[in-house]
mmCIF file as gemmi writes it, N, C-alpha and C atoms, coordinates in Angstrom:
data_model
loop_
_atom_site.group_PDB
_atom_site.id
_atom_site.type_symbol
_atom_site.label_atom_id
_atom_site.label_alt_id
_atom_site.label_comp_id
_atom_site.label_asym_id
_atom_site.label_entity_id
_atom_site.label_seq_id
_atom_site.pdbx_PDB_ins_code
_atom_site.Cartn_x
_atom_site.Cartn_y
_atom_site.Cartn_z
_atom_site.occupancy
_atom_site.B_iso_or_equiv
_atom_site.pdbx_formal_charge
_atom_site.auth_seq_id
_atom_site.auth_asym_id
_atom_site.pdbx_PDB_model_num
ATOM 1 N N . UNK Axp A 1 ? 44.87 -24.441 0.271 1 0 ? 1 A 1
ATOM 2 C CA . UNK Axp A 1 ? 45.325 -23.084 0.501 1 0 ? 1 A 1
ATOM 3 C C . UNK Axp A 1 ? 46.134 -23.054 1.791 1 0 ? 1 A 1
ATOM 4 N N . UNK Axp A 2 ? 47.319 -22.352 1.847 1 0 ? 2 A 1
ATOM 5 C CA . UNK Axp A 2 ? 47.746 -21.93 3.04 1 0 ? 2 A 1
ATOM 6 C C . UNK Axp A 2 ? 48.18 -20.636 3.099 1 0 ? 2 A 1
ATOM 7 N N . UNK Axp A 3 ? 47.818 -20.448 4.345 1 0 ? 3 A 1
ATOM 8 C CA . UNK Axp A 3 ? 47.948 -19.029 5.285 1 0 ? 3 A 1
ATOM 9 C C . UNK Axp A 3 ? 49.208 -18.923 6.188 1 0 ? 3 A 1
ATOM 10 N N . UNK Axp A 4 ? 49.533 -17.836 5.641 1 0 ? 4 A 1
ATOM 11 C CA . UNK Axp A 4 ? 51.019 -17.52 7.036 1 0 ? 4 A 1
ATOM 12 C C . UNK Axp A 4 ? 50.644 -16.124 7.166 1 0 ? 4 A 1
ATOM 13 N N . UNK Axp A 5 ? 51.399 -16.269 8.427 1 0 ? 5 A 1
ATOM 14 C CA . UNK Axp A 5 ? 51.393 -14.624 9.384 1 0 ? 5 A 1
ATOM 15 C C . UNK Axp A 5 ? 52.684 -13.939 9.508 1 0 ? 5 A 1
ATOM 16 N N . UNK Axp A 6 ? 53.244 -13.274 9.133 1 0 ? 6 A 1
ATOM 17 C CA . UNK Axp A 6 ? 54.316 -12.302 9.64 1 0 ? 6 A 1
ATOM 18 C C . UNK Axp A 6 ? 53.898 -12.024 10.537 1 0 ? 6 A 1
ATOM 19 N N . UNK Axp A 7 ? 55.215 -11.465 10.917 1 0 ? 7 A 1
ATOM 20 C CA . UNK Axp A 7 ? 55.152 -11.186 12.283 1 0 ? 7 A 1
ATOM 21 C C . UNK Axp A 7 ? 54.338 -9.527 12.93 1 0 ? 7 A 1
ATOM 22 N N . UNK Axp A 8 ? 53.585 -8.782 11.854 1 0 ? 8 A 1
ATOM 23 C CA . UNK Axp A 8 ? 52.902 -7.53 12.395 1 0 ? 8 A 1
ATOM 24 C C . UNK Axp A 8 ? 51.711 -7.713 12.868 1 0 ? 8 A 1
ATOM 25 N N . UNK Axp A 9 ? 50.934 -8.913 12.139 1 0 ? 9 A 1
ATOM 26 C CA . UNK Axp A 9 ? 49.354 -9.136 12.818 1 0 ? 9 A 1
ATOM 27 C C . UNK Axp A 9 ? 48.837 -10.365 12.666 1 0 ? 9 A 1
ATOM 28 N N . UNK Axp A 10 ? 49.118 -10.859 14.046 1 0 ? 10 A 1
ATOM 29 C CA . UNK Axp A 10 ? 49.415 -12.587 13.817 1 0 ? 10 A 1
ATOM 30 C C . UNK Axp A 10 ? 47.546 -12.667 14.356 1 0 ? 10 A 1
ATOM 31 N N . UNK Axp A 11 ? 46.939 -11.676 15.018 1 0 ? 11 A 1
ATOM 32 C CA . UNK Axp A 11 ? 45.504 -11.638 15.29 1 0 ? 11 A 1
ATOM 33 C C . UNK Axp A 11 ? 44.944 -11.67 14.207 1 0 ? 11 A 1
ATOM 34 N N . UNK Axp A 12 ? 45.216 -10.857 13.386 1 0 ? 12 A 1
ATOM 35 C CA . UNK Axp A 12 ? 44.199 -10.83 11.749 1 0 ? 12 A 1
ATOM 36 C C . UNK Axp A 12 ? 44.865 -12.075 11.033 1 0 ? 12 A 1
ATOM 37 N N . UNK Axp A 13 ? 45.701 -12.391 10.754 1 0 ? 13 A 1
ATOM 38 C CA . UNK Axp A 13 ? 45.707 -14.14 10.253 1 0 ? 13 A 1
ATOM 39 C C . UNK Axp A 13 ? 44.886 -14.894 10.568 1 0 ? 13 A 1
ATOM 40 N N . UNK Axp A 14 ? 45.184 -15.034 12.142 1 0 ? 14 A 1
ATOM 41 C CA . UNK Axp A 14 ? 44.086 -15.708 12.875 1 0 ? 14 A 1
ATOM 42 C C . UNK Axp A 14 ? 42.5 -15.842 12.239 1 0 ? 14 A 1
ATOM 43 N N . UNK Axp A 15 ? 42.583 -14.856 12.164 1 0 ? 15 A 1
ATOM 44 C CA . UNK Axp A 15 ? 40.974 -14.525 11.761 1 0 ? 15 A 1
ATOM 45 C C . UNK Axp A 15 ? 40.734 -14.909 10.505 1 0 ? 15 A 1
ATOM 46 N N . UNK Axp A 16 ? 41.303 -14.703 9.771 1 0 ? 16 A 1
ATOM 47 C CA . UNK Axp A 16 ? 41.115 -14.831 8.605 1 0 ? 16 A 1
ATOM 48 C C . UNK Axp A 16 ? 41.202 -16.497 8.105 1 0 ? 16 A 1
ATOM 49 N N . UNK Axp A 17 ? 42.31 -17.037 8.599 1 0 ? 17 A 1
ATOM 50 C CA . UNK Axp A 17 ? 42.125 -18.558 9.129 1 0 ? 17 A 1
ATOM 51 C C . UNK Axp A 17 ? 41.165 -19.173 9.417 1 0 ? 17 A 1
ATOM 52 N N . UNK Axp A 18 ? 40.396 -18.732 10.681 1 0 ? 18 A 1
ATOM 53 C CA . UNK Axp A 18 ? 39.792 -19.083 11.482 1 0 ? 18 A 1
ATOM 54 C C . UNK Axp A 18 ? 38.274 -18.94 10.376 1 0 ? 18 A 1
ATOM 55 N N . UNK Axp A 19 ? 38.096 -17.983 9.664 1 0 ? 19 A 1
ATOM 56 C CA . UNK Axp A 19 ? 36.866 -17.939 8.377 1 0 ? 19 A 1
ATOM 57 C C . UNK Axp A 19 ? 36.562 -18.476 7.66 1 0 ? 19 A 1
ATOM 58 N N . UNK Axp A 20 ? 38.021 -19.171 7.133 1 0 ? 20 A 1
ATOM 59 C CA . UNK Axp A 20 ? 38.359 -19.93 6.002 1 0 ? 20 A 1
ATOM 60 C C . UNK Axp A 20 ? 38.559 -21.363 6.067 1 0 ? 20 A 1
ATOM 61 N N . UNK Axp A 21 ? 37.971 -21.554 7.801 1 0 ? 21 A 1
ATOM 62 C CA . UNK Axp A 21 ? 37.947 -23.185 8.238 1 0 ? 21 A 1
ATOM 63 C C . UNK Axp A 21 ? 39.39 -23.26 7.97 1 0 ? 21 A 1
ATOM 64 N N . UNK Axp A 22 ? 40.592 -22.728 8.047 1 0 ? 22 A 1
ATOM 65 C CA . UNK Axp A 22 ? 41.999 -23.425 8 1 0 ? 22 A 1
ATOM 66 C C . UNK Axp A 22 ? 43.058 -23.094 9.072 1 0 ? 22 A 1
ATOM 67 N N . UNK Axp A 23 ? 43.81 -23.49 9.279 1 0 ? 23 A 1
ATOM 68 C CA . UNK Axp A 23 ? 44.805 -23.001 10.348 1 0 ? 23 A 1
ATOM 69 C C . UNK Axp A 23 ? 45.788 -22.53 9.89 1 0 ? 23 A 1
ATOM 70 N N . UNK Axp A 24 ? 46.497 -21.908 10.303 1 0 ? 24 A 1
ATOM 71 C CA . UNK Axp A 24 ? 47.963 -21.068 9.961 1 0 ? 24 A 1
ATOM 72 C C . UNK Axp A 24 ? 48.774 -21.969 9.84 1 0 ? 24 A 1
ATOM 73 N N . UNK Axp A 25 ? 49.615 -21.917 8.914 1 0 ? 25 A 1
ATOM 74 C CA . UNK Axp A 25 ? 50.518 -22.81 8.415 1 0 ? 25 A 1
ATOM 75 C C . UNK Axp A 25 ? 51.911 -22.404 9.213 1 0 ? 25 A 1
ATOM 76 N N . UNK Axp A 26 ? 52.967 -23.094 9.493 1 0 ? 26 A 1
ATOM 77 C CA . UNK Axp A 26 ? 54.199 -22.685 9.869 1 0 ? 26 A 1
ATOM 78 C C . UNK Axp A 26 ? 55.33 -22.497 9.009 1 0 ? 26 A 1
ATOM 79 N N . UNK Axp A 27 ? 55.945 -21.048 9.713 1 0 ? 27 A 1
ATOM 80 C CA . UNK Axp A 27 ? 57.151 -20.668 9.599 1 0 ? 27 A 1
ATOM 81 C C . UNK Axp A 27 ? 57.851 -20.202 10.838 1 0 ? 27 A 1
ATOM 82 N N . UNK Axp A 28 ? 59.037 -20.143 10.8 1 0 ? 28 A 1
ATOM 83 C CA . UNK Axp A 28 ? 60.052 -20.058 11.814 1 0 ? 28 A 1
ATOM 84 C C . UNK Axp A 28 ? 60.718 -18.485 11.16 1 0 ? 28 A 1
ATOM 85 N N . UNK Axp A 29 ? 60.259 -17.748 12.382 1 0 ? 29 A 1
ATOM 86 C CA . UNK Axp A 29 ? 61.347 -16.379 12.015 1 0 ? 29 A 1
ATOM 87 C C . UNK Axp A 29 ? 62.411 -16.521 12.555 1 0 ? 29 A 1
ATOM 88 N N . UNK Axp A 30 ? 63.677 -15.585 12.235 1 0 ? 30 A 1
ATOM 89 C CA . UNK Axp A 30 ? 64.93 -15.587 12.631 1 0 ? 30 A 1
ATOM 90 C C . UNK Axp A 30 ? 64.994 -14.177 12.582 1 0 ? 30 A 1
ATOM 91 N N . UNK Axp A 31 ? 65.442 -13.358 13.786 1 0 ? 31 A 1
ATOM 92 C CA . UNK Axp A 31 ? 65.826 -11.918 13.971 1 0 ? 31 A 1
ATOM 93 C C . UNK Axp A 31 ? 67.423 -11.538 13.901 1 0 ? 31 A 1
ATOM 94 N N . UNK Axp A 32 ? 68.29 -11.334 12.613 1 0 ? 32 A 1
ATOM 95 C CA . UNK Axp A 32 ? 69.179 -10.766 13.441 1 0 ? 32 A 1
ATOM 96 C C . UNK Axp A 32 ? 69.471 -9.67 13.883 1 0 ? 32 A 1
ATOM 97 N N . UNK Axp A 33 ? 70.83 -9.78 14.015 1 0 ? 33 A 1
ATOM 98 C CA . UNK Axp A 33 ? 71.015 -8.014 15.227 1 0 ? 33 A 1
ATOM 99 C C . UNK Axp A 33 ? 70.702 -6.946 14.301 1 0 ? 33 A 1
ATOM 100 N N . UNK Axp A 34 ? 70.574 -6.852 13.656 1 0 ? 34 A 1
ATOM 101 C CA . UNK Axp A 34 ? 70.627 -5.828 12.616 1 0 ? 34 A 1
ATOM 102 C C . UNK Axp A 34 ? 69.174 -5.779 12.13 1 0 ? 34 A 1
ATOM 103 N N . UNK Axp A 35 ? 68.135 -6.158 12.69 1 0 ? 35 A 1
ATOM 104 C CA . UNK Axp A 35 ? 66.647 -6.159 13.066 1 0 ? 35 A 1
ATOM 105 C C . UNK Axp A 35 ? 66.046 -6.828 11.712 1 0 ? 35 A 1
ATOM 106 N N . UNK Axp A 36 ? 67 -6.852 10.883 1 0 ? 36 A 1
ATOM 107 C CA . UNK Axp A 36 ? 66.966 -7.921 9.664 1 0 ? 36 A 1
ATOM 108 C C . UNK Axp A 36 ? 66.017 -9.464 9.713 1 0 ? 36 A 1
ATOM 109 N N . UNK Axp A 37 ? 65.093 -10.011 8.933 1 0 ? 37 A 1
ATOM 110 C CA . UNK Axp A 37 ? 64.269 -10.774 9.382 1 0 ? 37 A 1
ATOM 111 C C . UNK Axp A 37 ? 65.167 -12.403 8.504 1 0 ? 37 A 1
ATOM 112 N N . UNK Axp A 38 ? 64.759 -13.117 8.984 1 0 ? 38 A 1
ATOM 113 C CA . UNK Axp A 38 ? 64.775 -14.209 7.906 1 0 ? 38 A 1
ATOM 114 C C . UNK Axp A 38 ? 63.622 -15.519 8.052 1 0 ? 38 A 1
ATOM 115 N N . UNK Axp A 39 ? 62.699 -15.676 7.01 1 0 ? 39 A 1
ATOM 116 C CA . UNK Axp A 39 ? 61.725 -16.743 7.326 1 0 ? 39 A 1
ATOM 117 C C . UNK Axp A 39 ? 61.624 -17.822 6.632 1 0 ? 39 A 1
ATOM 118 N N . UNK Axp A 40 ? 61.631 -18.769 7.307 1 0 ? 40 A 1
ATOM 119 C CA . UNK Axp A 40 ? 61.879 -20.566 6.614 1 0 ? 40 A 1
ATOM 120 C C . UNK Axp A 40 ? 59.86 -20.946 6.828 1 0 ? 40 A 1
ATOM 121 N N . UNK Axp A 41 ? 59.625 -21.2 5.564 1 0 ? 41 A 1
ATOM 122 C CA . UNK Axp A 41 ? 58.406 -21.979 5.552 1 0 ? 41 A 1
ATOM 123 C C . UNK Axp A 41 ? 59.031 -23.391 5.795 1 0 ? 41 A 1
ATOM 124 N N . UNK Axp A 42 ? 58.117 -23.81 6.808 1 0 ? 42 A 1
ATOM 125 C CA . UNK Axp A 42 ? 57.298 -25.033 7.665 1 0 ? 42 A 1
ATOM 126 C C . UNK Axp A 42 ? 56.855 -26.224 6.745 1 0 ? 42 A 1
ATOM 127 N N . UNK Axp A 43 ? 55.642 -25.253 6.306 1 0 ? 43 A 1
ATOM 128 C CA . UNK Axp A 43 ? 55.211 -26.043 5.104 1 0 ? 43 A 1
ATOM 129 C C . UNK Axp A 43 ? 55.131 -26.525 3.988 1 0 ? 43 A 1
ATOM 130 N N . UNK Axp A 44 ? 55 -27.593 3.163 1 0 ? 44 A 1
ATOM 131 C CA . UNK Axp A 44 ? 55.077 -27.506 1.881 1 0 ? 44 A 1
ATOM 132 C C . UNK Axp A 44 ? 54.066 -26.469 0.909 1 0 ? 44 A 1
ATOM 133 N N . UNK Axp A 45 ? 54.391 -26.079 -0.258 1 0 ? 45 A 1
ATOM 134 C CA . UNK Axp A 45 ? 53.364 -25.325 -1.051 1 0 ? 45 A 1
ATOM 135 C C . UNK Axp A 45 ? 53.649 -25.28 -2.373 1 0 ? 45 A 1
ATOM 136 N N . UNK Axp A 46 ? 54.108 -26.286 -2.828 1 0 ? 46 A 1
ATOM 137 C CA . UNK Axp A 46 ? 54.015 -26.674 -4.269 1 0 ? 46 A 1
ATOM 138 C C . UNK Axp A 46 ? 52.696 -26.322 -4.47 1 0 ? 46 A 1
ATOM 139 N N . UNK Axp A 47 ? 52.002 -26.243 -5.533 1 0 ? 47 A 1
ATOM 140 C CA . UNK Axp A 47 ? 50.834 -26.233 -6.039 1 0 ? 47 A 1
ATOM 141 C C . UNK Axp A 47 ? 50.278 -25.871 -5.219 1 0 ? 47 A 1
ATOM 142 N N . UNK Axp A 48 ? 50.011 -25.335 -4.268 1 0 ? 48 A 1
ATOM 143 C CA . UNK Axp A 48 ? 49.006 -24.737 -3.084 1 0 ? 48 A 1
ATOM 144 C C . UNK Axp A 48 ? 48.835 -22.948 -3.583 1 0 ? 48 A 1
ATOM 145 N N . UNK Axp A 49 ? 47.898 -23.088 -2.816 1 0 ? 49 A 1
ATOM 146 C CA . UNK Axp A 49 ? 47.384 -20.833 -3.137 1 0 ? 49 A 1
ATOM 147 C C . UNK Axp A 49 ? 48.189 -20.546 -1.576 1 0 ? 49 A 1
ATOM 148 N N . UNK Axp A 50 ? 48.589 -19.408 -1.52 1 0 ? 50 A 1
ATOM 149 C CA . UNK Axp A 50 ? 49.398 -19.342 -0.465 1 0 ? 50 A 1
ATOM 150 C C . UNK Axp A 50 ? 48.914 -17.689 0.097 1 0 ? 50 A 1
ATOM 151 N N . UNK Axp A 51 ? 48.665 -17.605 0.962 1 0 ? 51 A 1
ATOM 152 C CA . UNK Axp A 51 ? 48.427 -15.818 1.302 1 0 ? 51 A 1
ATOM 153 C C . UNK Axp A 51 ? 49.145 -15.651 2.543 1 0 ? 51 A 1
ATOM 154 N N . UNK Axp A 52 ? 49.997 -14.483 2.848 1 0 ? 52 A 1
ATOM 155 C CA . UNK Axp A 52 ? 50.83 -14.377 3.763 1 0 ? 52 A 1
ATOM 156 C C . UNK Axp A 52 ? 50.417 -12.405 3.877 1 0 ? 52 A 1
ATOM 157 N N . UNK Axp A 53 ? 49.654 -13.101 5.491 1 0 ? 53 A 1
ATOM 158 C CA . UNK Axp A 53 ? 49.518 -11.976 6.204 1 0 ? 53 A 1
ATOM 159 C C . UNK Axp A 53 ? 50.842 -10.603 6.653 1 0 ? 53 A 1
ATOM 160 N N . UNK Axp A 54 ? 50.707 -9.692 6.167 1 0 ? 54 A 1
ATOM 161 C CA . UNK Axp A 54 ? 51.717 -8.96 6.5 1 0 ? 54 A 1
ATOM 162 C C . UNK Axp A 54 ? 52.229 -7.082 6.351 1 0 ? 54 A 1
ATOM 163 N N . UNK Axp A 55 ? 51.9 -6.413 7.112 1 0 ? 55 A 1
ATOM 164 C CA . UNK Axp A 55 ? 52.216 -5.173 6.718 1 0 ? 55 A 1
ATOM 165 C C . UNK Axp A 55 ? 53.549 -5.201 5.987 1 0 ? 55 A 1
ATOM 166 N N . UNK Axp A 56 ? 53.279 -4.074 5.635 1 0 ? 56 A 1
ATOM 167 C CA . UNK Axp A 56 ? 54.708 -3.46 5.107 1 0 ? 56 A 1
ATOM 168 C C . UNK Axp A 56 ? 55.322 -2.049 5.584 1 0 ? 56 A 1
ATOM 169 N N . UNK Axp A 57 ? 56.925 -2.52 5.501 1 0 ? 57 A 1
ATOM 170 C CA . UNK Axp A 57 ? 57.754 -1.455 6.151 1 0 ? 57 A 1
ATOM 171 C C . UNK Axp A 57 ? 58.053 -0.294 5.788 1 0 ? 57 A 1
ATOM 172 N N . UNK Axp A 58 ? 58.264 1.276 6.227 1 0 ? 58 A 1
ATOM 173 C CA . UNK Axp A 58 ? 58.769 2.181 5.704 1 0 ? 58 A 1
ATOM 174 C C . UNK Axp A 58 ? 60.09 1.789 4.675 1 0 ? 58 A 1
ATOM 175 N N . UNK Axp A 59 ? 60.361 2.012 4.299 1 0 ? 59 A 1
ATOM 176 C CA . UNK Axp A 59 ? 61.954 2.259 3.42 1 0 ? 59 A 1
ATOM 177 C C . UNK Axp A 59 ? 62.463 2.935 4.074 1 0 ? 59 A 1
């Protein structure tokens, strides 16, 4: 299984990680000017369960 965090609650990943005996997996955010996000997984996840911590935005 791997776990990622967006960027709204990188504490509750943590945790939830931290329960599940696993560590947070990596990704690299990219901000541009236009507050626009872009995220490159780190890790591989073929065949893996994957849960990605993350609120969601107004529209």
């Amino acid at each position: 299984m791997k776990i990622f965090s967006g960027t709204s609650n990188k504490p509750l990943a943590e945790k939830i990680a931290k329960n599940l005996n696993l560590k947070l997996s990596g990704l690299e955010v990219f901000v541009f000017p236009d507050k626009e996000k872009r995220i490159r997984i780190l890790d591989k996840v073929l065949d893996e369960d994957v849960v990605v911590v993350q609120s969601t935005s107004s529209p």
